[in-house]
C-alpha positions in Angstrom: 0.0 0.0 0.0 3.1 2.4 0.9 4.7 1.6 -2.3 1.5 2.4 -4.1 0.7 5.4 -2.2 4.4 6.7 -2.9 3.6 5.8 -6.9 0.8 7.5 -7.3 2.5 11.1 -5.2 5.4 10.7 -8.2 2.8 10.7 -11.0 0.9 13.6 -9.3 3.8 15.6 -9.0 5.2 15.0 -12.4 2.1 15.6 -13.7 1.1 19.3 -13.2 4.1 20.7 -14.9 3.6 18.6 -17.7 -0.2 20.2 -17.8 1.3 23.7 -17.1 3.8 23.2 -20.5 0.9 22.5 -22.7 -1.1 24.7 -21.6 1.8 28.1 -21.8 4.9 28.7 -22.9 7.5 31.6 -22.3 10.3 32.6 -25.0 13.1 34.4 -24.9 14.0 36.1 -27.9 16.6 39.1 -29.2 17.9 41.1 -31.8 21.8 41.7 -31.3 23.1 44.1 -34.2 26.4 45.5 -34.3 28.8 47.4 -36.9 31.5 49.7 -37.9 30.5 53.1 -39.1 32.2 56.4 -40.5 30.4 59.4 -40.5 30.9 63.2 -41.6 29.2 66.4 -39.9 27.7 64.0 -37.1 28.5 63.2 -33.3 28.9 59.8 -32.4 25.5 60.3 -30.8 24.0 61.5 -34.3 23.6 65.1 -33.5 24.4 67.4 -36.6 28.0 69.0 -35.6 31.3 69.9 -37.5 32.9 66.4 -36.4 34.2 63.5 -38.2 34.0 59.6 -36.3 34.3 56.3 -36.7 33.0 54.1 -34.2 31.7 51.1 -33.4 28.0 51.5 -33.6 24.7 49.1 -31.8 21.6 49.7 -33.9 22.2 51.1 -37.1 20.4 48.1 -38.4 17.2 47.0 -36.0 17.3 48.0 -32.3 19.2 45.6 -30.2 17.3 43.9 -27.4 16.3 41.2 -25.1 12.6 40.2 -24.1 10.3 37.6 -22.4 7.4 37.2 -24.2 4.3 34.3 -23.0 0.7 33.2 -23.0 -1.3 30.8 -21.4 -4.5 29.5 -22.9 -7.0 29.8 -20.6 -10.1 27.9 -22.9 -12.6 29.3 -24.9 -9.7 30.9 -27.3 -9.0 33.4 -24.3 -5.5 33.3 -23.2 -3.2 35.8 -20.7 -0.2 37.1 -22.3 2.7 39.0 -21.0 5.8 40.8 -22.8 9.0 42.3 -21.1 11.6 44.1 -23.3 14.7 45.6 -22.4 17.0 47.9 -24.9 20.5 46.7 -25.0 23.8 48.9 -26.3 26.2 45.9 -27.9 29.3 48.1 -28.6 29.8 48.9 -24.7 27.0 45.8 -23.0 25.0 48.2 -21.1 20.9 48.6 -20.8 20.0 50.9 -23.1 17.8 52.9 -20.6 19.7 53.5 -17.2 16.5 54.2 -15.3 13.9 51.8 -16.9 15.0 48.1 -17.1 12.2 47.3 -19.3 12.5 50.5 -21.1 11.1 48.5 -24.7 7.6 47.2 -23.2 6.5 45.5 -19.7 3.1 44.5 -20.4 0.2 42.4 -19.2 -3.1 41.3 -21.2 -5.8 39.3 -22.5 -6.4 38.1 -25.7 -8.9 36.2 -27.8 -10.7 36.5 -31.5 -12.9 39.4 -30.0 -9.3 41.3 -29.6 -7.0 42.4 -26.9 -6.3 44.2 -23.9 -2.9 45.4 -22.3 -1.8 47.2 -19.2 1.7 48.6 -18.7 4.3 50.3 -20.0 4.1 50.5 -24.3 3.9 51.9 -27.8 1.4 54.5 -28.4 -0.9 54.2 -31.4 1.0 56.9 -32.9 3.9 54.8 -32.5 2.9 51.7 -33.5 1.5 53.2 -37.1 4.7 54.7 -38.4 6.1 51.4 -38.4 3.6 50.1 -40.3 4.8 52.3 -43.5 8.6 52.8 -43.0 10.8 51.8 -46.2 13.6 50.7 -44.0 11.6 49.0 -41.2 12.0 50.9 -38.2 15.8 50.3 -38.6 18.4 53.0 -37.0 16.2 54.4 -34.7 18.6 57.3 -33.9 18.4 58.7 -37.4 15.0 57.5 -38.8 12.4 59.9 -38.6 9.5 58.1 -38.9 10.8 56.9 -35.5 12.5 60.1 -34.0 9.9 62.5 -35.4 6.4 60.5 -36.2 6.8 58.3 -33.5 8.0 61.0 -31.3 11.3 59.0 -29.9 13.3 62.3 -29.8 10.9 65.2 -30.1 13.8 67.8 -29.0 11.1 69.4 -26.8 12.1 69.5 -24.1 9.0 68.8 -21.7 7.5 65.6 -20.6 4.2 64.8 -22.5 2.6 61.7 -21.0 3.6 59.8 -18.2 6.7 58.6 -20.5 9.7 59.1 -17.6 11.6 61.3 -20.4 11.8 65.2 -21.7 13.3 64.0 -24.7 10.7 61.0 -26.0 7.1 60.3 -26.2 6.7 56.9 -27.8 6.0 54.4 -24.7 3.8 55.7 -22.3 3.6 54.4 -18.5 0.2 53.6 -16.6 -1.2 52.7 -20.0 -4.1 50.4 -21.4 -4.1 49.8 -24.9 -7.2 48.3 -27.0 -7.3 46.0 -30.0 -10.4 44.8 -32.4 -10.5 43.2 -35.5 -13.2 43.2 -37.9 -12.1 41.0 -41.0 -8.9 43.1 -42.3 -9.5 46.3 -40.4 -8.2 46.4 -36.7 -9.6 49.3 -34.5 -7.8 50.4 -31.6 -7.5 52.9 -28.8 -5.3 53.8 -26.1 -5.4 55.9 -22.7 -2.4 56.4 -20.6 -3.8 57.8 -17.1 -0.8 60.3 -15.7 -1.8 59.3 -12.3 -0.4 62.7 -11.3 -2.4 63.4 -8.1 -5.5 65.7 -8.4 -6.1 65.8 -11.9 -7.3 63.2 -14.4 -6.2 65.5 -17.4 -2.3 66.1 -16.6 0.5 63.9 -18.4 -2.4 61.8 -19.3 -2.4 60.1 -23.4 -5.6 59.3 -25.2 -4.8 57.7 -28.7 -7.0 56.2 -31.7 -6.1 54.0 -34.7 -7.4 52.7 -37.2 -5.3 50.2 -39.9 -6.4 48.0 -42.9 -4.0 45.3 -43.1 -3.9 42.6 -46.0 -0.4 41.0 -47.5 -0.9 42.7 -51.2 -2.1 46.0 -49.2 -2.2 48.2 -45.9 -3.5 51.5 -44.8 -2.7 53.0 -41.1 -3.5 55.9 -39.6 -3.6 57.2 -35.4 -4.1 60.0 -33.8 -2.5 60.7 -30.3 -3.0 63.4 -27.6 -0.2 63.7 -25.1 -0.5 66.2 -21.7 2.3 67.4 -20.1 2.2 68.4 -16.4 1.3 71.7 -16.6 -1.6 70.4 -18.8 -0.2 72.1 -22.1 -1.4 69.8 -24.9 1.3 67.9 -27.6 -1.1 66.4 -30.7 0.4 63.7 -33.3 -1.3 61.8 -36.0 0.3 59.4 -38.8 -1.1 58.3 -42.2 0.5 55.6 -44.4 0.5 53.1 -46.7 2.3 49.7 -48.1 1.6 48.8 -51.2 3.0 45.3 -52.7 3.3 46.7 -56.1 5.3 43.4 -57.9 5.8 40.1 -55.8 9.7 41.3 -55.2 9.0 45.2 -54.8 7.3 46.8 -52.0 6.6 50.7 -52.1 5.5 52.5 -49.1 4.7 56.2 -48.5 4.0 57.6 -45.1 3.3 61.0 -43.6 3.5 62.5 -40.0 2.6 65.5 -37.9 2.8 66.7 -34.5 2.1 69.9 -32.6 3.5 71.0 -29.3 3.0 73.8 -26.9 6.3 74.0 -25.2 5.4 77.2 -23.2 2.0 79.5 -22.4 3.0 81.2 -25.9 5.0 79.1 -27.6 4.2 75.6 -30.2 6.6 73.9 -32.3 5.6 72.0 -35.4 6.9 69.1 -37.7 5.6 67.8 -40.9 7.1 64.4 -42.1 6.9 63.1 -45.6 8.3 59.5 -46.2 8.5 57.3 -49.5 11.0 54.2 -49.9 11.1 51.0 -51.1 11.5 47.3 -50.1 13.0 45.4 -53.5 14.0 41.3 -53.1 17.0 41.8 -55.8 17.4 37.9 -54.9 16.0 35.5 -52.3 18.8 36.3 -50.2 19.3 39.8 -51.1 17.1 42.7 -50.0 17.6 46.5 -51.0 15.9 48.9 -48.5 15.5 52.7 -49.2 13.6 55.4 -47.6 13.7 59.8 -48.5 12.5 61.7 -45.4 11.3 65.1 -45.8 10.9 67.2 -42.7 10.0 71.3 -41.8 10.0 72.3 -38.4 8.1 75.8 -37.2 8.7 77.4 -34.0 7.0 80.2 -32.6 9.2 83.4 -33.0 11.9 81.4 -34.9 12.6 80.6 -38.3 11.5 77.4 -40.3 14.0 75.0 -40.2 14.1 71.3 -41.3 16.9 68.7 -43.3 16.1 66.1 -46.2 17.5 62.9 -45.2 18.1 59.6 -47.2 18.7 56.0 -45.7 19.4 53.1 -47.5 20.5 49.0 -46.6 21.5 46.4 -49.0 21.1 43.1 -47.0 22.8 39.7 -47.4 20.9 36.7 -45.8 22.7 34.1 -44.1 19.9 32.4 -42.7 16.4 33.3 -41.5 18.3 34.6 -38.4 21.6 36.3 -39.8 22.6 38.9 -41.9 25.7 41.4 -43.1 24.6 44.7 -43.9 25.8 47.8 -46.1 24.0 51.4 -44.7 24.5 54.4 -46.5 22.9 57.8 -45.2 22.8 61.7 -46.6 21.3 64.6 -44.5 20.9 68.1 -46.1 19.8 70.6 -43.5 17.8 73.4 -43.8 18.6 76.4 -41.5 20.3 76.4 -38.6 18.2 72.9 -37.5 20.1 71.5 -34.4 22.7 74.4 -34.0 24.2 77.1 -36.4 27.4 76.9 -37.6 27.3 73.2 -38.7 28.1 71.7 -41.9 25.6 71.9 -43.9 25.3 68.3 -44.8 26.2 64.8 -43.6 27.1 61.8 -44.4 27.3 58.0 -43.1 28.6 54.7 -44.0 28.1 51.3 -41.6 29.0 48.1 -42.6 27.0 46.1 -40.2 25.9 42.4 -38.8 22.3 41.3 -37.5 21.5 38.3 -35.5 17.8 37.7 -34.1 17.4 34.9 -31.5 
């Protein structure tokens, strides 16, 4: 009877985690890209100056990072899902962000065929849509402006609009819940980060609306975000593009991207982005990626300033996973657009490596 007793305990035990593997999983994934870059009128940091460097560089390709990711079905086609990223600089090892460990995303939700929910820190809509149309897919996200300047990752504003932790970016918002629903190939969605700054509901709060059309041959986004800052001055963005699969090899996308800020009582600052580029399979292991960025800057009481920027990648596939890289990048700037007295163009070169895990 003991022996049986002592049987049946082992198959108990052993049992649950068996039930616990088939019923969720947990991944751990990355992208770790690295290369050598020269550059002319630049700083190592990308800011336009009368400098020359050569450096090694994380991130001219796709952002390097590390994340959990998981979901647990939990019947009826409703499962819980979590996602934790963290930014990672590979030329020196350390976290991107040196506040925020999971500066990328750290995220809870539900999801199921009516949709999704998440709570946390994440994208805004605003965000999330200018990736849907860039040419060079969101790579170097320290000179792309559909990231910098649609997504708002570096709107050189100086203030804090939304509950983001930063003066410098509004793209992931803190205290957040973001909605998802899908009707066929349209996906509506909203978003409303709650400042949680005490006594008001309004101040470094984010309300945000989307609405995308997504189908392989065809896809149409648009969002519109409202940002508060803590004295309750009002930042608006909004994003329109498209991604056209014009030939089975060639992919043409066109994207455009506005956002207004009031940076004092009397002052606003303005930026219009126009975006068209290309994705072209030259071969099945060969991928040319080009994007031209046009962007004008207004400022209250100063003069319209701006710069023309192109970014381009021809990629060699080693795998599904790896691949070598050659980036080539031209700025011309208009006005005295971060700091007078700068070269009036600049150039870059990176010869780079991608591996995704």
């Amino acid at each position: 009877m003991k022996k049986r007793q002592i049987l049946a305990a082992t198959v108990l035990c052993t049992a649950v985690p068996v039930f616990a593997q088939t019923a969720s999983s947990v991944t751990l994934y990355g992208i770790i890209d690295a290369s050598v870059r020269t550059q002319t009128g630049l700083t190592s940091t990308y800011a336009r100056s009368t400098l020359n460097t050569t450096a090694v560089a994380s991130g001219v390709g796709l952002t390097s990072r590390w994340g959990l990711r998981g979901a647990e079905d939990l019947g009826g086609g409703l499962r819980a899902t979590f996602n934790l990223e963290s930014g990672i600089n590979v030329d020196t090892g350390a976290s991107a962000n040196a506040t925020t460990f999971f500066d990328r995303a750290s995220v809870i939700g539900l999801a199921g065929n009516w949709g999704g929910v998440t709570l946390g820190r994440q994208n805004t809509l605003t965000a999330d849509s200018a990736g849907v149309a860039d040419p060079i897919g969101l790579r170097f996200a320290s000179l792309n402006p559909n990231i910098q300047n649609v997504g708002l990752s570096a709107h050189q504003l100086g203030v804090e609009y939304g509950a983001t932790g930063s003066s410098a970016a509004s793209n992931r918002v803190n205290n957040s819940a973001k909605f998802s629903v899908p009707i066929g190939p349209v996906v509506a969605r909203a978003m409303r980060g709650f400042g949680e700054v005490a006594g008001s509901g309004s101040k470094q709060s984010v309300s945000s609306l989307g609405l995308d059309y997504l189908t392989p041959g065809l896809s149409v986004t648009t969002a519109y975000t409202r940002f508060k800052d803590a004295n309750d001055r009002t930042l608006n963005a909004a994003n329109l593009g498209v991604s056209w699969l014009a030939l089975p090899s060639l992919r043409v996308m066109a994207n455009m991207g506005y956002n207004r800020g009031a940076t004092t009582a009397t002052t606003e600052s303005t930026n219009r982005v126009v975006v068209g580029g290309v994705n072209y399979a030259i071969t099945p292991a060969i991928d040319l990626l080009a994007g031209y960025y046009k962007l004008n800057r207004e400022r209250t009481a100063v003069a319209d300033d701006g710069f023309n920027r192109l970014l381009a990648y021809l990629e060699y596939k080693f795998s599904r996973r790896s691949k070598v890289y050659l980036e080539l990048d031209n700025t011309h700037w208009k006005g005295n657009y971060l700091g007078a007295g700068n070269k009036g163009s600049s150039n870059g070169l990176s010869l780079g490596m991608t591996h995704a895990f």
